[in-house]
C-alpha positions as CSV (number, residue, x, y, z in Angstrom):
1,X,0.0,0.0,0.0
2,X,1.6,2.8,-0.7
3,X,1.7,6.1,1.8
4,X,0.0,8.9,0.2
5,X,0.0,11.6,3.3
6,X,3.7,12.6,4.7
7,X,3.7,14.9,7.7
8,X,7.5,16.6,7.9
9,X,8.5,17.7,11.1
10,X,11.5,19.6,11.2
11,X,14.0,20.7,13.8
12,X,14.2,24.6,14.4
13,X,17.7,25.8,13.9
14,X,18.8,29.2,15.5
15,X,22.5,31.0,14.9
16,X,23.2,32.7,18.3
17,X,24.1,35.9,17.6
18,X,25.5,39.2,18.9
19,X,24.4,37.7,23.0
20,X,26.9,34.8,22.3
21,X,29.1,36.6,21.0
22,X,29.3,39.6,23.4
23,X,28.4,37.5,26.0
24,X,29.0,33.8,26.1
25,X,32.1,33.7,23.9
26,X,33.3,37.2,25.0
27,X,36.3,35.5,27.1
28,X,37.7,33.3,24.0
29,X,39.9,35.3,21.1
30,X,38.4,36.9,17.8
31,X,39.7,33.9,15.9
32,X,38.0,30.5,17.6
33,X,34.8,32.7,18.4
34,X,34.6,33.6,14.2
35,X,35.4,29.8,14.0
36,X,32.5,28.6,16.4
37,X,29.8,31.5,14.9
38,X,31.0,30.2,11.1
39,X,30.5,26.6,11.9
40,X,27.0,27.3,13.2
41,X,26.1,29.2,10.2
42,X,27.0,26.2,7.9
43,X,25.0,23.8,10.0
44,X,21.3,25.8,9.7
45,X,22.7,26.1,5.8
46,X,23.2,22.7,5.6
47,X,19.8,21.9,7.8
48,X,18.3,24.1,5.9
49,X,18.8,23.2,2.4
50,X,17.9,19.4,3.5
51,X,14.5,20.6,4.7
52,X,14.0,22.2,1.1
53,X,15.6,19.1,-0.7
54,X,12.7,16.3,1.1
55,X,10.0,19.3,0.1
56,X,10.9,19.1,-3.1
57,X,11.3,15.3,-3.8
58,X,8.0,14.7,-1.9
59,X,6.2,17.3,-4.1
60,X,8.3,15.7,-7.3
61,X,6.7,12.5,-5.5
62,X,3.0,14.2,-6.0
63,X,2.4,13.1,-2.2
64,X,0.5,15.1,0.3
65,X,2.3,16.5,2.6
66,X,2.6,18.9,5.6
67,X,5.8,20.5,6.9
68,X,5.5,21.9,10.6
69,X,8.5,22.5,13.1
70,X,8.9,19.7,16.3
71,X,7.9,22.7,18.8
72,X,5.0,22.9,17.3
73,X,4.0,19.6,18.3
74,X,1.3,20.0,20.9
75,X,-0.8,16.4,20.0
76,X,-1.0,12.9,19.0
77,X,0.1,12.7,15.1
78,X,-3.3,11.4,13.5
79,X,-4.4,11.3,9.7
80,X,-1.0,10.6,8.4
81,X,0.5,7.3,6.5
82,X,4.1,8.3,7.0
83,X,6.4,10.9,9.7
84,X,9.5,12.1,7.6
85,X,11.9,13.8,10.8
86,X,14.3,16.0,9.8
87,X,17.4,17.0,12.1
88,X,18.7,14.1,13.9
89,X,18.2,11.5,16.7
90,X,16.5,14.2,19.1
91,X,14.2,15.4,15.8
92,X,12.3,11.7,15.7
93,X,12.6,11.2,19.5
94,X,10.2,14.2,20.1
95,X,8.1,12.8,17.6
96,X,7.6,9.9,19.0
97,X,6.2,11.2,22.0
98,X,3.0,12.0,19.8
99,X,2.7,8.9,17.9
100,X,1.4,5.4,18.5
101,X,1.9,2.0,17.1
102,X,0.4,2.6,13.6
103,X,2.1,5.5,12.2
104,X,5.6,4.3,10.7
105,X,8.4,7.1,11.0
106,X,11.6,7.9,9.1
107,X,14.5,9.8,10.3
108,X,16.3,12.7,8.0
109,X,20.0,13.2,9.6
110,X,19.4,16.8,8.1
111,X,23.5,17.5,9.0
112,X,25.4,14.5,9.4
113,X,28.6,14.6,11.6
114,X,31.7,14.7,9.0
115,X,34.9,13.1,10.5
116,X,37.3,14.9,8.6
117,X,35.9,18.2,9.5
118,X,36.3,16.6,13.3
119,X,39.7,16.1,12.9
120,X,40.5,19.3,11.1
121,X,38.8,21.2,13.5
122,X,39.8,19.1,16.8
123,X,42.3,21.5,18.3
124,X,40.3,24.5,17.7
125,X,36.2,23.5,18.3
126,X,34.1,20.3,18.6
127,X,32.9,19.9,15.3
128,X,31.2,17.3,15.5
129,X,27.7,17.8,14.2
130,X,24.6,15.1,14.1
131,X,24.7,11.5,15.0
132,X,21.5,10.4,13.7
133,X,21.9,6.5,14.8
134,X,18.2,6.1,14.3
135,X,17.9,7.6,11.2
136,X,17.6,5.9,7.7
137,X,18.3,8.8,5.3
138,X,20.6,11.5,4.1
139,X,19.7,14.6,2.0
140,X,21.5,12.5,-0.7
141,X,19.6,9.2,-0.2
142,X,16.4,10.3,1.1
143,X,14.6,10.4,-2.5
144,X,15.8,6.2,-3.0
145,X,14.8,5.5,0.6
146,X,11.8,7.4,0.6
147,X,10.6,5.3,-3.0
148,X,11.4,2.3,-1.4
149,X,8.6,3.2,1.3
150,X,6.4,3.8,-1.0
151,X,6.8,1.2,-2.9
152,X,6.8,-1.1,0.0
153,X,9.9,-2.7,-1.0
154,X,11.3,-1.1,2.9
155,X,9.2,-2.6,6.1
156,X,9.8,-1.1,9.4
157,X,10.9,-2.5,12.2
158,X,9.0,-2.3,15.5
159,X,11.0,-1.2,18.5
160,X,10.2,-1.3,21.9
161,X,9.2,1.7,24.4
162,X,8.8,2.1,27.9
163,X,5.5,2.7,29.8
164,X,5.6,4.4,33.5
165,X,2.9,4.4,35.5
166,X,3.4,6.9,38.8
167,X,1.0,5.7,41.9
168,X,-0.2,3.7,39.0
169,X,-1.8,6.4,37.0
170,X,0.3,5.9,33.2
171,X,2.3,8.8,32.2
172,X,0.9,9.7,28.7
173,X,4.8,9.7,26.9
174,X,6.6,6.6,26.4
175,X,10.4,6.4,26.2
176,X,11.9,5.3,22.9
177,X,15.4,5.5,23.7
178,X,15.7,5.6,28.1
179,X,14.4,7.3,31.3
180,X,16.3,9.1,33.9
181,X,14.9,9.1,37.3
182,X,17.0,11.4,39.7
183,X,16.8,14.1,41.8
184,X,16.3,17.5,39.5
185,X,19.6,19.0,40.9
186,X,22.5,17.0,39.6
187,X,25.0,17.9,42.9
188,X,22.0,15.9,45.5
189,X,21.7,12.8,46.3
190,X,18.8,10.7,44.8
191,X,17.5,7.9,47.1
192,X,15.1,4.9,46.2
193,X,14.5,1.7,46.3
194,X,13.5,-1.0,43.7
195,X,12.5,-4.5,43.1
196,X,11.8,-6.8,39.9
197,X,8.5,-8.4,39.7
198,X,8.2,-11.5,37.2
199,X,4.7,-13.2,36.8
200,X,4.6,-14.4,40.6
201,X,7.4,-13.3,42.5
202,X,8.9,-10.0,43.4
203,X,13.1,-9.8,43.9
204,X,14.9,-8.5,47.2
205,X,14.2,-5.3,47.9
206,X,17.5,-3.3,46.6
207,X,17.8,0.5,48.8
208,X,19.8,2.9,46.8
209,X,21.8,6.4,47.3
210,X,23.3,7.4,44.2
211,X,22.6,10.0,41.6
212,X,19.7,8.7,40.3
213,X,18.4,5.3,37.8
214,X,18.6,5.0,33.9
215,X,16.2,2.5,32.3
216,X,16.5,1.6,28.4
217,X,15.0,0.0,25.3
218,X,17.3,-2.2,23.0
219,X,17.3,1.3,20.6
220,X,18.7,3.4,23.5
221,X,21.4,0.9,24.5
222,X,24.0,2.6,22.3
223,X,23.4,6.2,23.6
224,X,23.9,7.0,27.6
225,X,23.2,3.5,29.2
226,X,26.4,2.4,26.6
227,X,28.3,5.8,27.6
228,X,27.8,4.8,31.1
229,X,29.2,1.0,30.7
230,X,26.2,-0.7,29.7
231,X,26.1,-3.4,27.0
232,X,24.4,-2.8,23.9
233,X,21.0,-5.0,23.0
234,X,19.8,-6.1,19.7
235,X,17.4,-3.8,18.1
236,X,14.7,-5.9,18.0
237,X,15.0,-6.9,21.8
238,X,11.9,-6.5,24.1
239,X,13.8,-6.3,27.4
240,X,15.1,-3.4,28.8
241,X,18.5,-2.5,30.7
242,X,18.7,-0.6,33.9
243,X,21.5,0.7,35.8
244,X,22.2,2.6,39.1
245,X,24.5,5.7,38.5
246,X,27.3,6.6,40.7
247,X,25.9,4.0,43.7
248,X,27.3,5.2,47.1
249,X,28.4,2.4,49.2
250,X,26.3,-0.7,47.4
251,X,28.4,-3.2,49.4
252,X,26.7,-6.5,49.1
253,X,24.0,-5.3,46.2
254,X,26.9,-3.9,44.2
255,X,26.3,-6.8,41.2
256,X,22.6,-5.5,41.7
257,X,23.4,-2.2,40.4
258,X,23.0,-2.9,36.9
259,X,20.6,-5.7,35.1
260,X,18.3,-6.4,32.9
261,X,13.7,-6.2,33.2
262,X,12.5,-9.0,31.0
263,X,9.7,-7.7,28.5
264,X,6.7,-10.1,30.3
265,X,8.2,-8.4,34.0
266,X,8.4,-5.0,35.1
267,X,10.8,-2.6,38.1
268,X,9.2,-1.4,40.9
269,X,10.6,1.7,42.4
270,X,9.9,3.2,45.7
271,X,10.9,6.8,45.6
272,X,12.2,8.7,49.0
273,X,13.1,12.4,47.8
274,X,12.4,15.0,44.9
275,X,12.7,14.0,41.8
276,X,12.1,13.8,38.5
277,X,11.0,11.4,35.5
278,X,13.2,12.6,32.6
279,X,11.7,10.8,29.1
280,X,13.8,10.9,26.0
281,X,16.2,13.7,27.4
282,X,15.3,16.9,29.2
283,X,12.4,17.9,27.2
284,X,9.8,15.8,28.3
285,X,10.1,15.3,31.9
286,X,7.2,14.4,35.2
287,X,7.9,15.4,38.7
288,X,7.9,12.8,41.4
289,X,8.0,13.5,45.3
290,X,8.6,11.2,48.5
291,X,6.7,8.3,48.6
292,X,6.2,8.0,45.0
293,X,5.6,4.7,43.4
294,X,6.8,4.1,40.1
295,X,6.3,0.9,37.7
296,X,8.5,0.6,34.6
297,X,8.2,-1.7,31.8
298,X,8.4,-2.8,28.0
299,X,4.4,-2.8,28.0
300,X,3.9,0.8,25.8
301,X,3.3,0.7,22.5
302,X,5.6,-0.6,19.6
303,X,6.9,2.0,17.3
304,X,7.4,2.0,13.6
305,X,10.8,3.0,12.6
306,X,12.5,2.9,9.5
307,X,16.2,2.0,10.7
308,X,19.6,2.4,8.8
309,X,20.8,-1.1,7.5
310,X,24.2,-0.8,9.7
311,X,21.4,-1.3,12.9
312,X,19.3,-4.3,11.4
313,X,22.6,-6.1,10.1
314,X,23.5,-6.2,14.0
C-alpha cells in the first residue's frame, strides 16, 4: 500500500548571535569565536537546504504533505501514513512522543557529523555535528529510501518503548530511547529503592543512594546506558536494561546495580526524595515526590521505525 499523506517535522535551527558573541564567547579570542559563529552558520545552511531538498522530492513525488517544526507539536500525530523527521536522533525522539503504534516514521539526519571536519577542527572547536543513529536517510539518499517506502519494497521495524505508571496512574509519553529518574539537581543525592516483579514473585528489595536510575529500550542501548558502561541489545529486543548511576556504598548489592527487566516483568521503584522522570532527554520530563511509586516496563506501544541497514545487520 503505498503512503500517500507525509507529515514533515522539522528541527528549528537558530545561529546565536550578537548575545553569544558579546556575552558567552566574549572570554575566547576573535579567531575561535569567528570559528565557532562560522561553523554554526553552515549547519542551519546545511539543515536548511535538506529541509527544502525532502519538500521538493515529496512534491516531485505528487504526495500530500505537511511540513510543521517539532515545537509545534502539541498532540497525538493522527491522519498521516508516514512521519518524515528532519534534524537528527533528538528530531524523531520528540516525535515519537505524539505517535502510537500505527504510524511508521523515518528519520532525515538533516546534517550528518563529517569526520574529517572533526579532525581538522579538533584542536580548535568540537565539530562534530549530528549523530542520527536512528535515522535511515541522508539529504543525498532520502529520495531512494523514501521510494522504497512507498513502494513497500522497505518494512519497518518495530522497537520497543517504555510505559511508566506513577501511583499507577500511566504517564501519557513513552520512552523510545531511556528514562532518567533522579533528583532535579544533579550535585544531591537521589535515594530509592527498587525490586523486579516477574509473573509471581517479586526480587529482594534493593535500597539505593546514588545519583539517580537509567532504564532503556534495545534502541537506547547505544546512547547514555552504553556511555555509562552498559552493553548494547539487539534492536529488536523486548527487554530493557537498567543501571544505578554513581551507587554510594552498594556493598553486598553492588552486582545488583545494573541488570536487565525482562519484557513479560516490570521494576518497581519506591521513591524517598524530589525527583524527576526525565523521558527521551530533558524535554519531556514528570515530577515525582517522597513516597512515590513508580512501575517501569516494556508494555507501551511498539513504534514504527524505518532503521539504517548498519542497525538491522546487528
Amino acid at each position: 500500500m503505498s503512503r500517500s499523506k507525509v507529515l514533515l517535522l522539522t528541527k528549528p535551527f537558530d545561529v546565536y548571535r550578537s548575545r553569544l558573541q558579546a556575552n558567552s564567547l566574549s572570554s575566547i579570542s576573535p579567531s575561535p569565536v569567528q570559528q565557532v559563529l562560522s561553523n554554526l552558520e553552515n549547519r542551519k545552511q546545511v539543515h536548511n537546504k535538506t529541509i527544502k531538498l525532502c519538500e521538493s522530492v515529496l512534491q516531485h513525488k505528487s504526495l500530500e504533505w505537511e511540513t510543521i517544526m517539532r515545537n509545534e507539536l502539541s498532540g497525538p500525530i493522527h491522519h498521516f501514513d508516514l512521519v518524515v523527521t528532519v534534524g537528527g536522533d533528538g528530531t524523531l525522539l520528540r516525535a515519537s512522543h505524539y505517535m502510537d503504534g500505527s504510524i511508521p516514521v523515518l528519520g532525515v539526519n538533516s546534517d550528518p557529523t563529517q569526520p574529517e571536519e572533526v579532525e581538522e577542527k579538533n584542536e580548535e572547536f568540537d565539530a562534530t555535528r549530528s549523530t542520527g543513529y536512528l535515522c535511515a536517510a541522508t539529504a543525498e539518499s532520502f529520495e531512494q529510501v523514501l521510494t522504497d517506502i512507498v513502494d513497500n519494497t522497505r518494512k519497518p521495524s518495530e522497537l520497543s518503548r517504555i510505559a511508566v505508571t506513577v501511583n499507577n496512574r500511566p504517564l501519557p509519553t513513552h520512552a523510545l530511547n531511556d528514562i532518567l529518574i533522579a533528583h532535579p539537581c544533579p550535585a544531591a543525592v537521589s535515594r530509592f529503592s527498587f525490586r523486579i516483579r516477574d509473573s509471581e514473585t517479586y526480587s529482594t528489595l534493593v535500597n539505593s543512594r546514588s545519583s539517580g536510575l537509567r532504564v532503556c529500550t534495545a534502541a537506547g542501548s547505544t546512547a547514555a546506558m552504553l556511555s555509562a558502561g552498559g552493553f548494547p541489545m539487539p534492536i529488536s529486543s523486548k527487554d530493557l536494561q537498567y543501571m544505578v548511576r554513581e551507587p554510594i556504598l552498594p556493598g553486598a548489592s553492588a552486582h545488583l546495580m545494573h541488570g536487565s527487566v525482562k519484557s513479560n516483568n516490570s521494576m518497581h521503584i519506591f521513591w524517598n526524595c524530589k525527583g524527576h522522570i526525565y523521558i527521551d532527554g530533558c524535554h519531556a520530563f514528570h515530577p515525582v515526590v517522597q513516597g512515590d511509586a513508580i512501575e517501569v516496563s516494556a508494555k507501551a506501544p511498539i513504534l514504527k521505525v524505518f532503521l539504517p541497514s548498519h542497525i538491522l545487520c546487528t
